[in-house]
N, C-alpha and C positions, 0 to 999 in steps of 0.2 A: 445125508442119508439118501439112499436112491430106493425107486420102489422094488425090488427085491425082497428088501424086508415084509413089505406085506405084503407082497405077492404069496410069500414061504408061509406065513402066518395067516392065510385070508380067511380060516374061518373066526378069526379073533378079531381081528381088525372090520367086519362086517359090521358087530355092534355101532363102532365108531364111525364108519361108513354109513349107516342107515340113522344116526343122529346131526350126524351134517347133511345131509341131504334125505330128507325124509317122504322124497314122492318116489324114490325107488322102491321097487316093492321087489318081495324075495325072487319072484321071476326074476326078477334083472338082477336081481345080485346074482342069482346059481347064473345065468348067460356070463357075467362079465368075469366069476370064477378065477380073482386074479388079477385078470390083464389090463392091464392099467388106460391101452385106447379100448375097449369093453366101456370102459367105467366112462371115460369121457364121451364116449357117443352116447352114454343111455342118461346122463346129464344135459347134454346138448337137448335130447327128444324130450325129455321129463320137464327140462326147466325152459324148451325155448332161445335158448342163449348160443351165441358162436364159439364155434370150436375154438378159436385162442379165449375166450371167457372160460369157458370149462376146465380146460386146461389151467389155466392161472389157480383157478379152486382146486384142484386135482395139487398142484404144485404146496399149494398153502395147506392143503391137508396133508401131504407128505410132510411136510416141515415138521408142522405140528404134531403128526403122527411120531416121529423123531423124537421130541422133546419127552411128552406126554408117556412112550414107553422104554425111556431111559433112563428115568427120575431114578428111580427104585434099582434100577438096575447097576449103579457106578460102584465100582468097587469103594471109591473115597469115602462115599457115602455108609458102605458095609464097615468099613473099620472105623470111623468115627462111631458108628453107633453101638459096635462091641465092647469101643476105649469107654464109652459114655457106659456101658452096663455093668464093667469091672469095678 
């Protein structure tokens, strides 16, 4: 997955963004609006930490962000559970 997906989706993926890092406050989230070095520079300020740390978190929450809004979403999963309703 690449960040595009939440870039298209950020006011969805904010909730999930403000539960993994939760000393960003809504300022910074309306500043970072998206852009993914937004995000990792107001991580780096908030938490202290170097920009390849940030980054690495940023990457792992992509990942995760991936998994997490595809569950529900696989077709496989839609027709097993229509075959299971018949």
């Amino acid at each position: 997955m690449n960040w595009d997906r939440i870039e298209g989706n950020w006011t969805q993926a904010v909730g999930k963004v403000k539960e993994r890092w939760v000393k960003l406050t809504d300022d910074d989230l309306d500043v970072i609006a998206g852009e993914r070095d937004q995000l990792v520079g107001a991580i780096q300020a908030r938490y202290g930490i170097a920009k390849e740390a940030a980054e690495e978190q940023v990457e792992e929450f992509v990942m995760a962000y991936d998994v997490e809004s595809t569950d529900d979403g696989r077709p496989e999963r839609k027709r097993a559970h229509r075959a299971g309703k018949s």
